[in-house]
Biopython code that builds the backbone (N, CA, C, O; Angstrom):
import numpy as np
from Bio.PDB.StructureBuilder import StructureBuilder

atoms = [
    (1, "UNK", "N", (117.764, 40.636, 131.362)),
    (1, "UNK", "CA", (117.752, 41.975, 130.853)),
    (1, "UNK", "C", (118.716, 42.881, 131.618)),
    (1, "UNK", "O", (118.880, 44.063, 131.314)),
    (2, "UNK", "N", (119.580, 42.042, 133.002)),
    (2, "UNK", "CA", (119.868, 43.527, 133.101)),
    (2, "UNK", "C", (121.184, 42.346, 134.712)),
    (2, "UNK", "O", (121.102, 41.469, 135.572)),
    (3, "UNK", "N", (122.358, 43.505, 133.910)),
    (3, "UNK", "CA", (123.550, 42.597, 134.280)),
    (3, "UNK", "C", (123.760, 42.449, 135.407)),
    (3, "UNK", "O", (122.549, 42.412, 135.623)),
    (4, "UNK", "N", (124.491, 42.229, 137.106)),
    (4, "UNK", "CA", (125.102, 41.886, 138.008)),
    (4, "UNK", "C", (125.992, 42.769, 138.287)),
    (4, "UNK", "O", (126.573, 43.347, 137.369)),
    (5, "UNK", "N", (126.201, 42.975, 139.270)),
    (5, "UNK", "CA", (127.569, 43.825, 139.694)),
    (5, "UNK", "C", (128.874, 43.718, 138.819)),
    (5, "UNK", "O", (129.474, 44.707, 138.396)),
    (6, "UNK", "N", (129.292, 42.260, 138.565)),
    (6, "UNK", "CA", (130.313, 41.581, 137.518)),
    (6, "UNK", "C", (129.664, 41.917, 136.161)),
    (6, "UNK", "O", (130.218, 41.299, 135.252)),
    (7, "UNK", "N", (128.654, 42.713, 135.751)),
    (7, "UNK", "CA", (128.260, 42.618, 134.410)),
    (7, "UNK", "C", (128.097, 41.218, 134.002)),
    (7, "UNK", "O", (128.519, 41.035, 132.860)),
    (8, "UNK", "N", (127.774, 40.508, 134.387)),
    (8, "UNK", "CA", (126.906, 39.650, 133.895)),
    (8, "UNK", "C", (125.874, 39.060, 134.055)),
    (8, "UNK", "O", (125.437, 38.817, 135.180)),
    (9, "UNK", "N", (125.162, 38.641, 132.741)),
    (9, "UNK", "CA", (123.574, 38.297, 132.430)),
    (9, "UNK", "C", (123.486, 36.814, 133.418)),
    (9, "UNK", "O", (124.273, 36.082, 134.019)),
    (10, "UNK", "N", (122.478, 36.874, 133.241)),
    (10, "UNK", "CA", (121.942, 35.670, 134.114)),
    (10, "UNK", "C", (122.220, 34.255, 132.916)),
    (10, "UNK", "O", (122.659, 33.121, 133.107)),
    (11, "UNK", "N", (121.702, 35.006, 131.584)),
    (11, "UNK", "CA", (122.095, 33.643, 130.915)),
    (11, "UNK", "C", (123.269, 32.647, 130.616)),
    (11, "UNK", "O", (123.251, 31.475, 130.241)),
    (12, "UNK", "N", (124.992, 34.092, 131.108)),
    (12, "UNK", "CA", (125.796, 33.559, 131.147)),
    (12, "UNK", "C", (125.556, 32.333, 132.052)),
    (12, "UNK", "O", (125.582, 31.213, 131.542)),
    (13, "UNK", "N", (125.262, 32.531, 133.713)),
    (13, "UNK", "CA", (124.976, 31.740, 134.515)),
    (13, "UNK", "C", (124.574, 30.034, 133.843)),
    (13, "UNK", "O", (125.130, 28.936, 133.875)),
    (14, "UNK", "N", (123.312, 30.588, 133.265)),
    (14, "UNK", "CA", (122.336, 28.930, 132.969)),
    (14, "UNK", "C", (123.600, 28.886, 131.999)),
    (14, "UNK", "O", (124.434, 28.289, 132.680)),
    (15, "UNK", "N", (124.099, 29.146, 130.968)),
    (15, "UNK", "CA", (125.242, 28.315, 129.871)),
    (15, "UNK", "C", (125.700, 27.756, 130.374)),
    (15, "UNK", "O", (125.848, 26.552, 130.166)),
    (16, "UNK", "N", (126.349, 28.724, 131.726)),
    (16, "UNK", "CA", (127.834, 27.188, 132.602)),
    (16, "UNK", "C", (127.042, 26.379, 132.674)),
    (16, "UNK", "O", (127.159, 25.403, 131.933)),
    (17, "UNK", "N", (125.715, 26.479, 133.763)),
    (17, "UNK", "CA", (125.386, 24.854, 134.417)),
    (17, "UNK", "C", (125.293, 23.861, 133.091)),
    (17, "UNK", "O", (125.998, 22.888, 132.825)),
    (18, "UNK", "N", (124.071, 24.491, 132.272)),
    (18, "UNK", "CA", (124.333, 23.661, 130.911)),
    (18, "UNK", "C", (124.951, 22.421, 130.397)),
    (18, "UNK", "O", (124.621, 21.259, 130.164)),
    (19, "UNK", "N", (126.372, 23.455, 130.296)),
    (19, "UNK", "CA", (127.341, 22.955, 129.707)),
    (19, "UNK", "C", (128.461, 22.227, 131.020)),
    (19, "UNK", "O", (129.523, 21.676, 130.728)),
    (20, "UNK", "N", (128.178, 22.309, 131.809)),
    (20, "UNK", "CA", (128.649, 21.489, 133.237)),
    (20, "UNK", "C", (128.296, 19.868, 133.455)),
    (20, "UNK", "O", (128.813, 18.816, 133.830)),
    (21, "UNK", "N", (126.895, 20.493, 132.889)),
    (21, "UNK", "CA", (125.871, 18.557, 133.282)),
    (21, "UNK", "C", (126.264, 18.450, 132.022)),
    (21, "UNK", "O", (126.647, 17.310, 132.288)),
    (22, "UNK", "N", (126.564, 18.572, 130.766)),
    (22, "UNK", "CA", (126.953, 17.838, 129.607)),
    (22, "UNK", "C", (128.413, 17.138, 130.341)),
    (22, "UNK", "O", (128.677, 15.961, 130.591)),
    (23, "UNK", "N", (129.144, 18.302, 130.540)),
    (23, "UNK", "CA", (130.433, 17.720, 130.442)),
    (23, "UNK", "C", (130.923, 16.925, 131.614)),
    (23, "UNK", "O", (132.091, 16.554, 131.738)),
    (24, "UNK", "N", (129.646, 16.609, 132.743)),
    (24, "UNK", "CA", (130.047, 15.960, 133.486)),
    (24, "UNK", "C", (128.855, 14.692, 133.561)),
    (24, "UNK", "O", (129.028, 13.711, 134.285)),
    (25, "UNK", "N", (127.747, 14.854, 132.786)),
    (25, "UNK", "CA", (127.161, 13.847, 132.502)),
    (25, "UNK", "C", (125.873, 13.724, 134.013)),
    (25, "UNK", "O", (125.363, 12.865, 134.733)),
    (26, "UNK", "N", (125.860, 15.325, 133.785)),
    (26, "UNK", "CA", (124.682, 15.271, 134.789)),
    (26, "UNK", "C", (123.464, 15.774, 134.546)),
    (26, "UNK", "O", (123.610, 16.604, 133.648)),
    (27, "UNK", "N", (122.235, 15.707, 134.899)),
    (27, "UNK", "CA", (120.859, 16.173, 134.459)),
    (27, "UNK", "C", (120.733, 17.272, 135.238)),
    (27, "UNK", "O", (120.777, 17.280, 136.468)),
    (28, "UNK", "N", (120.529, 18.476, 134.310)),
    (28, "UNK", "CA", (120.221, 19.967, 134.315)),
    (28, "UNK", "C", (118.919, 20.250, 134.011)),
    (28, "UNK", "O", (118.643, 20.478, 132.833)),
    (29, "UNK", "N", (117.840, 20.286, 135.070)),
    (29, "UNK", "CA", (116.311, 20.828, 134.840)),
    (29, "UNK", "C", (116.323, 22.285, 134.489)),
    (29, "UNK", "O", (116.778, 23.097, 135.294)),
    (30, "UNK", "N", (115.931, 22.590, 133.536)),
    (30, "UNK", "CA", (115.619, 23.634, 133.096)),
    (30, "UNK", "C", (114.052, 24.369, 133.755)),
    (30, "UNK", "O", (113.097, 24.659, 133.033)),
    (31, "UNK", "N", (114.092, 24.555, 135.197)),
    (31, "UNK", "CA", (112.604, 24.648, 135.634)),
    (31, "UNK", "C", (112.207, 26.080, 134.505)),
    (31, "UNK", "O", (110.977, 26.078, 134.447)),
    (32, "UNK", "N", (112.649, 27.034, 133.787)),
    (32, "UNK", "CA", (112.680, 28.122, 133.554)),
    (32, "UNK", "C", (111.479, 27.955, 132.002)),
    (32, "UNK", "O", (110.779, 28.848, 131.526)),
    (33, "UNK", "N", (111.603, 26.563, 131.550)),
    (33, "UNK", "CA", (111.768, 25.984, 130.293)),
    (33, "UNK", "C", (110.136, 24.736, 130.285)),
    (33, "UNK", "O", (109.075, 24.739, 129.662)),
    (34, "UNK", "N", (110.774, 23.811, 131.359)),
    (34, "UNK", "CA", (110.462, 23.343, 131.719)),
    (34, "UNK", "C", (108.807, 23.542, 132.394)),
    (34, "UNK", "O", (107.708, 23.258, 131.918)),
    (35, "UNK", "N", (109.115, 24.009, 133.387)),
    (35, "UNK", "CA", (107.705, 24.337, 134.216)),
    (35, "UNK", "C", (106.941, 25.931, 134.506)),
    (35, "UNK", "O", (106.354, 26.522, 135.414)),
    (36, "UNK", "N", (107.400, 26.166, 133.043)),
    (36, "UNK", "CA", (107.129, 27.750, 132.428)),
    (36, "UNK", "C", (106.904, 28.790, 133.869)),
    (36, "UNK", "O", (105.905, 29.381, 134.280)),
    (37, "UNK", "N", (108.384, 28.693, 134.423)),
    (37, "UNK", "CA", (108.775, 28.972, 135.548)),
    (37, "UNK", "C", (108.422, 30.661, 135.501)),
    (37, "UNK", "O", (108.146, 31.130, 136.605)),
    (38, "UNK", "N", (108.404, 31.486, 134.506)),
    (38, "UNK", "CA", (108.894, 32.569, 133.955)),
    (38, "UNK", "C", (107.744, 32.719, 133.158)),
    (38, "UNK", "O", (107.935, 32.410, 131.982)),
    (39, "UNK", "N", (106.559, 33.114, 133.450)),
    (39, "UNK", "CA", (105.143, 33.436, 132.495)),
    (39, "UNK", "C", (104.957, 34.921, 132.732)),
    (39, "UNK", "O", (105.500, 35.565, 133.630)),
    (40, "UNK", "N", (104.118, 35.384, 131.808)),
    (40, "UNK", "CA", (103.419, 37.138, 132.006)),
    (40, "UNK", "C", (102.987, 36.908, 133.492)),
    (40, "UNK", "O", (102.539, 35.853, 133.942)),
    (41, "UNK", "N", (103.166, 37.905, 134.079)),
    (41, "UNK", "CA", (102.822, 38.304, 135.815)),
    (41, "UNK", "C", (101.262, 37.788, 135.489)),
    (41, "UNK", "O", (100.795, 37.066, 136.371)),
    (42, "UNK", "N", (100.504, 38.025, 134.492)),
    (42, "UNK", "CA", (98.708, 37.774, 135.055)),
    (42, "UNK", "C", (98.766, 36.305, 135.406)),
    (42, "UNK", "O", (98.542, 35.975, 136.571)),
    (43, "UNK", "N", (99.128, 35.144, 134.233)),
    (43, "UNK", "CA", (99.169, 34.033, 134.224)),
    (43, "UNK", "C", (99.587, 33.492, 135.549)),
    (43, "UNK", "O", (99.106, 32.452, 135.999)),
    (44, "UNK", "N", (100.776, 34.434, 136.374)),
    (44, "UNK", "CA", (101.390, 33.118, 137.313)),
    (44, "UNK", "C", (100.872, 33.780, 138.495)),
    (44, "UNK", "O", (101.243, 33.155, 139.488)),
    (45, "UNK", "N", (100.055, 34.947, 138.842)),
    (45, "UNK", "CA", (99.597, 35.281, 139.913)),
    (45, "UNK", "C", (99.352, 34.455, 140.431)),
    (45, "UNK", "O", (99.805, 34.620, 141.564)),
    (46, "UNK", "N", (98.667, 33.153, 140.338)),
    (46, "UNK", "CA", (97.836, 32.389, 141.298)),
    (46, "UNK", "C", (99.150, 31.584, 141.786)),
    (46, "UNK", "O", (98.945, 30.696, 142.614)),
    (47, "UNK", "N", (100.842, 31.861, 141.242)),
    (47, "UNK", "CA", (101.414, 30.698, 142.018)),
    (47, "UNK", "C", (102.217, 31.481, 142.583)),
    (47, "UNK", "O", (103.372, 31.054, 142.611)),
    (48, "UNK", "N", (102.017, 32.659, 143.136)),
    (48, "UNK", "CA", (103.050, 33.711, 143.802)),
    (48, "UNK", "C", (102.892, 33.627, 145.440)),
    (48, "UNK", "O", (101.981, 32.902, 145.838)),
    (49, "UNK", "N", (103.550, 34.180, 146.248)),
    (49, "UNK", "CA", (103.140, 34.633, 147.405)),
    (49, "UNK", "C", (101.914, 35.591, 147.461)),
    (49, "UNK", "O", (100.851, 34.994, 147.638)),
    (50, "UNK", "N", (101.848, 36.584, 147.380)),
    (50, "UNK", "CA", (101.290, 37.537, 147.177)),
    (50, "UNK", "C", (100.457, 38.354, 145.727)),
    (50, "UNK", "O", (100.252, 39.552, 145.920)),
    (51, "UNK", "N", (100.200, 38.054, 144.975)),
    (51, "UNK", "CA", (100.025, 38.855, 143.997)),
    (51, "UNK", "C", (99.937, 40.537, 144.024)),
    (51, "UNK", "O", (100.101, 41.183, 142.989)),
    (52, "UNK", "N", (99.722, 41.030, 145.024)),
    (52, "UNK", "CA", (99.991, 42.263, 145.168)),
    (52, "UNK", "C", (101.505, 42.914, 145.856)),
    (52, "UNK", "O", (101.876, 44.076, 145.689)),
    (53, "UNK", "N", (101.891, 42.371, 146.268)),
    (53, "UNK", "CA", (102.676, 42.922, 146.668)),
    (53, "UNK", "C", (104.212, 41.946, 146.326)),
    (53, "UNK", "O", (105.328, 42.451, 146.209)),
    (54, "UNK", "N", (103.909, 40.544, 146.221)),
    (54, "UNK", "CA", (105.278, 39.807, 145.971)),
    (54, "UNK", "C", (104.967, 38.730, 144.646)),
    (54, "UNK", "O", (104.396, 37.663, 144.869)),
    (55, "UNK", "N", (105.288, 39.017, 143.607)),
    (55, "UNK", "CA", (104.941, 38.186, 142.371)),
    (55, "UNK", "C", (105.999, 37.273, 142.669)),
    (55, "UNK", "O", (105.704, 36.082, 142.566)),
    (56, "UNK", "N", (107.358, 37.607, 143.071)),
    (56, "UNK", "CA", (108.750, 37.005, 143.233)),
    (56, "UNK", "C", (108.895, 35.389, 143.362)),
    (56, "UNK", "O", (109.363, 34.588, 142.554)),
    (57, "UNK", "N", (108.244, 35.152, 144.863)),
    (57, "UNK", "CA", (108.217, 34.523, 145.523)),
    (57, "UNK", "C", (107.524, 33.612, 145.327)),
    (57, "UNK", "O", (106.353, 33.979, 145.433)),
    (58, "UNK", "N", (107.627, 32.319, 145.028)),
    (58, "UNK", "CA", (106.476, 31.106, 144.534)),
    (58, "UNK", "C", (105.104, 30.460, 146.275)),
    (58, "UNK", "O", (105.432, 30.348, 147.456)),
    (59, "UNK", "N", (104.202, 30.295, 145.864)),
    (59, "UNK", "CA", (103.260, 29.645, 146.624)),
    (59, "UNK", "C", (103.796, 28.114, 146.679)),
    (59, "UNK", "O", (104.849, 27.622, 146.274)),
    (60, "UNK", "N", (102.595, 27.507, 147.381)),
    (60, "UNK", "CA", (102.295, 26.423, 147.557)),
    (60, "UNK", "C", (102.131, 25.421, 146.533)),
    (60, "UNK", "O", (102.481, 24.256, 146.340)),
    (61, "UNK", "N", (101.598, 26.139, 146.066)),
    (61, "UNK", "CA", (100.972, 25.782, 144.196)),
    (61, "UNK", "C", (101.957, 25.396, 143.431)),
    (61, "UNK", "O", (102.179, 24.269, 142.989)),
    (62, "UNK", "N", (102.709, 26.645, 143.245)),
    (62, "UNK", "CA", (104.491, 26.586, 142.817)),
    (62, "UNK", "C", (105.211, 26.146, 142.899)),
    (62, "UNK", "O", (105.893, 25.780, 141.942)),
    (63, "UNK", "N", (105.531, 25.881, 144.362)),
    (63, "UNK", "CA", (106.568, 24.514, 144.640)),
    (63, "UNK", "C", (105.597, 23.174, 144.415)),
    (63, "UNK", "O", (106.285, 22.153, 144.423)),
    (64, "UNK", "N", (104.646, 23.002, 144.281)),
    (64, "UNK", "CA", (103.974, 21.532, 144.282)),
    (64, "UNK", "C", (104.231, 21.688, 142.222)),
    (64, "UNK", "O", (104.467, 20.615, 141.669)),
    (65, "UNK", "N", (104.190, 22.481, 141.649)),
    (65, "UNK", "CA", (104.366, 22.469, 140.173)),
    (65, "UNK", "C", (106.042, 21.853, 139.795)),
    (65, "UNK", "O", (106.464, 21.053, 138.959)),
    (66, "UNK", "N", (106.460, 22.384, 140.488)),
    (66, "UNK", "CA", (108.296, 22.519, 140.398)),
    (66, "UNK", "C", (108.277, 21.430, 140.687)),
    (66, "UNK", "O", (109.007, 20.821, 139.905)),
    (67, "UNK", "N", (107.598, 20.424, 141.796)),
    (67, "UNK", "CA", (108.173, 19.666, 142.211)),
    (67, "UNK", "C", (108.119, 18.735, 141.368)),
    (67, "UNK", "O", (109.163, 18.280, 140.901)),
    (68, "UNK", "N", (106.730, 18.195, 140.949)),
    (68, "UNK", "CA", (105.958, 17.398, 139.865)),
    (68, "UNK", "C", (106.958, 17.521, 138.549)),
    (68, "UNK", "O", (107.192, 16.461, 137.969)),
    (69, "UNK", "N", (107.586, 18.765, 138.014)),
    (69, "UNK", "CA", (107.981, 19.033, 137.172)),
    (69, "UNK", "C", (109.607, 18.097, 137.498)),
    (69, "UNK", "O", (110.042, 17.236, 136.734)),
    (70, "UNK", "N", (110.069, 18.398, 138.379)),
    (70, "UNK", "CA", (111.662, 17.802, 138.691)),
    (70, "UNK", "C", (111.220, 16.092, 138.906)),
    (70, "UNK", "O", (111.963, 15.157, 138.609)),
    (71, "UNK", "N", (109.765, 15.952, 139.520)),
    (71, "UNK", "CA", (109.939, 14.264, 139.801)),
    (71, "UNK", "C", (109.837, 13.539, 138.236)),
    (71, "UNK", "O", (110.362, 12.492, 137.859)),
    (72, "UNK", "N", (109.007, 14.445, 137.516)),
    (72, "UNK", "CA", (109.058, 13.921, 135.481)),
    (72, "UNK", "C", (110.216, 13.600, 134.917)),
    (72, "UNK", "O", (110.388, 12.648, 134.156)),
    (73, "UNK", "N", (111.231, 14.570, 135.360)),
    (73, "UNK", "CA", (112.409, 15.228, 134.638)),
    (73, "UNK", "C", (113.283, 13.703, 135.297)),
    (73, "UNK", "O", (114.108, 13.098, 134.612)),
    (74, "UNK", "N", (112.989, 13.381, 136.384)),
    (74, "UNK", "CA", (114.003, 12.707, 136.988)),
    (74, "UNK", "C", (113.741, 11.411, 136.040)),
    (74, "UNK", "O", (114.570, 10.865, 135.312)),
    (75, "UNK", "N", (112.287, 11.036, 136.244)),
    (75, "UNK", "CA", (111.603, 9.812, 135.670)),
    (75, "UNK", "C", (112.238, 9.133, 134.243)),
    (75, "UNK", "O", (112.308, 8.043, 133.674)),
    (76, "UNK", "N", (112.566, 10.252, 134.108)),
    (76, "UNK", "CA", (113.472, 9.957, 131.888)),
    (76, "UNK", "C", (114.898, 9.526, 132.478)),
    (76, "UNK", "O", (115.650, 8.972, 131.676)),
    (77, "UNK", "N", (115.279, 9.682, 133.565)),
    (77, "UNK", "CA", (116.734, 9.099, 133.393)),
    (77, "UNK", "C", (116.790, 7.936, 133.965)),
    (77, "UNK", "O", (115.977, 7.575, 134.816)),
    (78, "UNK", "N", (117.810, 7.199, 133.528)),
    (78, "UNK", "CA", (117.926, 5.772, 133.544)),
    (78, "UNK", "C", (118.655, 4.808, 134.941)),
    (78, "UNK", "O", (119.801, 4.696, 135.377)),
    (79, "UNK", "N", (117.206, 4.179, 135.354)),
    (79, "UNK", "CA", (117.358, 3.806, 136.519)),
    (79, "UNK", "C", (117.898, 2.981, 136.824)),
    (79, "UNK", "O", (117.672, 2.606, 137.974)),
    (80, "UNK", "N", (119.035, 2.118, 135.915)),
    (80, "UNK", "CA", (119.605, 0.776, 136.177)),
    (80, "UNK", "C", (121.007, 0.719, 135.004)),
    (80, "UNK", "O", (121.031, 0.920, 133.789)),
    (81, "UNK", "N", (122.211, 0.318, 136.084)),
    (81, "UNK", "CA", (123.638, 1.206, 135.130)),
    (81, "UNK", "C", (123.613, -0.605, 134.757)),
    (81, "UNK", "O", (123.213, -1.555, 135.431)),
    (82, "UNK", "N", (123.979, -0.560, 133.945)),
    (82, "UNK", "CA", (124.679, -2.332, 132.900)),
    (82, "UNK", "C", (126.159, -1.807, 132.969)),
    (82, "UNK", "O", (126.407, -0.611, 132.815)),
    (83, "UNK", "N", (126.925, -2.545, 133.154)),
    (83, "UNK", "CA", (128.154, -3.028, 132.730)),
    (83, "UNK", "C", (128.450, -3.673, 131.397)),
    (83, "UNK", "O", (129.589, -4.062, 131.139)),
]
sb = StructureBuilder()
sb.init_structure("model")
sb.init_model(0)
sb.init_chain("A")
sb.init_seg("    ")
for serial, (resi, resn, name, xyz) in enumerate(atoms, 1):
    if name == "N":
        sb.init_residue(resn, " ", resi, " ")
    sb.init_atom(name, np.array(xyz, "f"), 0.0, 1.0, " ", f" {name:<3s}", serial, name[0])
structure = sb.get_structure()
């Protein structure tokens, strides 16, 4: 919602990476998407630092979600190259 010094959105940002791991054939976790990184403030209170004072900042909880979420994400790609 709201641009950068350079005027630009954050979504410019996620497009490059995006379109980076396509064009270089790399896996781009979408934690945002993914591990509904980005919920209404009530919902994710319980995975914040603080709920009063720092919603920002992820807990314990949070990084153990993220993590679970990136070890899934990894799990789909293919663990053995053929020639």
């Amino acid at each position: 919602m709201y641009a950068n010094d350079a005027g630009e959105y954050i979504n410019s940002y996620v497009d490059v990476l995006k379109r980076t791991g396509e064009l270089w054939s790399v896996a781009v976790i979408e934690f945002l998407v993914k591990a509904f990184f980005i919920q209404s403030i009530t919902v994710r209170t319980k995975y914040v630092t603080d709920k009063e004072t720092d919603r920002l900042h992820p807990n314990d909880n949070e990084h153990y979600r993220l993590s679970l979420t990136a070890q899934y994400q990894l799990f789909g790609l293919s663990a053995t190259f053929k020639r």
